[in-house]
N, C-alpha and C positions, 0 to 999 in steps of 0.2 A: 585624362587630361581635361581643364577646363576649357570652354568656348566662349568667346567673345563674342557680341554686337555693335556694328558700327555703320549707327544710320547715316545715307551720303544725305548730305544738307542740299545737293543740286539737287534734289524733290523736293524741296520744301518749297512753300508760297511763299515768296519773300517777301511780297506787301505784308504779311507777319510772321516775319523773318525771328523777332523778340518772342512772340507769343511762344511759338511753335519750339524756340531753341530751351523754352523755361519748360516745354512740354517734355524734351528729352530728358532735362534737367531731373524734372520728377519719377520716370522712369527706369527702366532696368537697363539702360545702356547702357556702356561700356566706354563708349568712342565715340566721338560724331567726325565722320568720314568728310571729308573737304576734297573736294575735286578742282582743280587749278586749271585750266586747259587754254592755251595762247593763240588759238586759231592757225598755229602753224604744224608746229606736231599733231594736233587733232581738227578735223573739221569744223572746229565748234571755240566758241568762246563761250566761260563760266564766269568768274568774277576774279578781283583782284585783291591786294590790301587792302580797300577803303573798304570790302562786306568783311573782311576776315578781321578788321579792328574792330569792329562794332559786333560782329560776333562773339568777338572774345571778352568783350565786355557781359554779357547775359550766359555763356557758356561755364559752367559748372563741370562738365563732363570733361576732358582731355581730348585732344584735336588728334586727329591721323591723318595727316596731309598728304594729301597722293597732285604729285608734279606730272603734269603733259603737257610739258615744254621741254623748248627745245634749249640747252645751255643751261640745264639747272642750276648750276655752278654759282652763275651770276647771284642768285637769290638765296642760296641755301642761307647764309645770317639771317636774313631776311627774317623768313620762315620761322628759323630756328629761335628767335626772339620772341614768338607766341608761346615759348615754352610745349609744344605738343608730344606728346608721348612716341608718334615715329612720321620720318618725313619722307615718302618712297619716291624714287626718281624709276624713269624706266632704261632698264638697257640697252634700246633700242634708241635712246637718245643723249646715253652717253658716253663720249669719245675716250676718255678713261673712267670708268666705273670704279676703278679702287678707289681710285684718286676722289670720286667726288664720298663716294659710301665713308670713306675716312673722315672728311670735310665735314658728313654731317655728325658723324660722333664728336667730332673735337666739339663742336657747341651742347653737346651733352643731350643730342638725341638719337634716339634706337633709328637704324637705319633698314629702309624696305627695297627690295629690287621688284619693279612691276615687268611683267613680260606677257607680251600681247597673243591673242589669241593663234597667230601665224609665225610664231617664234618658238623653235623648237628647246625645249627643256633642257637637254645638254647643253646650252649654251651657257646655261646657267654652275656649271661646273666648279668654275675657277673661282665663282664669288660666292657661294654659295654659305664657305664655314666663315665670311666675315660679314654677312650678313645678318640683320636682328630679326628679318622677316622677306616673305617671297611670298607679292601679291600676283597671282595666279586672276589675269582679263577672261573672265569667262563670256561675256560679249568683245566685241570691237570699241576701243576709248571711243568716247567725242561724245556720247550722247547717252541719257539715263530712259527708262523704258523698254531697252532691248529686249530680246528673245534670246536666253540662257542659251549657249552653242554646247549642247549634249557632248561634242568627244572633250569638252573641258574634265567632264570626270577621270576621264586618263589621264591628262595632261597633271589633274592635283596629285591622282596615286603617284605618275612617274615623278613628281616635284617630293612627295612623301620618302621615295625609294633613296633618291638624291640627297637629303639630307641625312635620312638616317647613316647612308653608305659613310657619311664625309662626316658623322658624327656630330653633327652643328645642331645647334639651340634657336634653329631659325624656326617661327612659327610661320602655318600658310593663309594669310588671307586669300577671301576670294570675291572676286567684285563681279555683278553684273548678273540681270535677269532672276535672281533669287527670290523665291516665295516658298508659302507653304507647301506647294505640292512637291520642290526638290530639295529643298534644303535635307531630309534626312539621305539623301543619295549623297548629297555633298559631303557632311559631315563625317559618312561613313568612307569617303575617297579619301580623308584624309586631311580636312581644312579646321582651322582651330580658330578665325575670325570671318564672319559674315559680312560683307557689306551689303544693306538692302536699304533702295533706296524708294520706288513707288509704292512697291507691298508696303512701306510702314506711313509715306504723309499722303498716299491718295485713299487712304482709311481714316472716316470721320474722328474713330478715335485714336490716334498717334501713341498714347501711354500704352492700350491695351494690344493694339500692335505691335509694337516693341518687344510687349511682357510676351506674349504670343510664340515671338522670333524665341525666345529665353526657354521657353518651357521647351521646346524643343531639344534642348541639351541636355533635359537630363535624360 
């Protein structure tokens, strides 16, 4: 099966914010990973519409918006009007999850379920075969830089087991703390997208970084 990269734009220097996105552009990515975070669901505030318009102006590559907020509900058009290829809410934030994972197919994108690193994987049960993807928090949201939480590699296999059981075409993203020294444990847990987001812009050079993450898949 193929693997995907999807660098998170929260490492990026935003003072060049254009440079750097024309950087992915040229590169082996796949995705450029957009982290939203409202300061209520997560500790942290990220950015809002006014960087993801001007983003999407220089961005070449397709968006995978991952929501940490609380009420996705409210913004899924929103969102779903940059055209991105999947826009994941987490379950842990929302009060009907079919309801909203519906919401976001009807505007005509592939739909992600995020579940946090203290959320048990069964729970993921019920949504599992209408899901288009299941991003697997291998840190704690709010903040990029973390330290990869090791029993995540279980958590991706039992997420693996889950899908296959329920026969679903969902692929596993997995976000947080990835670099070279574990990505091949990941991969081989079971995970078919990468989000890495210091390993690839706190390296002078971002293309060969990138290419780097890629050669690792075959």
């Amino acid at each position: 099966m193929a693997h995907f990269i999807s660098p998170s734009i929260l490492s990026a220097d935003f003072g060049r914010l254009k440079e750097q996105i024309e950087l992915l552009n040229e590169s082996k990515a796949d995705f450029i990973h957009v982290d939203v975070m409202d300061g209520v669901f997560v500790p942290n505030i990220s950015f809002g519409f006014t960087i993801i318009d001007s983003l999407v102006k220089y961005a070449k590559k397709p968006l995978d918006i991952h929501l940490m907020i609380v009420d996705p509900d409210k913004f899924i058009e929103r969102f779903a009007s940059y055209k991105p290829s999947y826009i994941s809410v987490h379950i842990e934030s929302c009060l009907h999850l079919n309801r909203t994972i519906n919401l976001i197919k009807d505007f005509g994108v592939k739909a992600g379920v995020a579940v946090n690193p203290h959320t048990s994987i069964s729970l993921l049960d019920e949504i599992v075969s209408d899901s288009d993807m299941i991003l697997v928090m291998s840190v704690n949201p709010g903040f990029g830089g973390q330290k990869f939480i090791q029993n995540s590699l279980l958590r991706i296999q039992k997420t693996k087991e889950l899908i296959t059981s329920k026969c679903s075409n969902a692929l596993i993203e997995v976000d947080g703390g990835i670099d070279n020294d574990n990505i091949y444990a990941i991969l081989e847990a079971g995970a078919d997208i990468i989000v890495a987001g210091n390993a690839i812009f706190k390296n002078s050079d971002i293309i060969a970084s990138v290419n780097n993450f890629r050669e690792n898949f075959n």
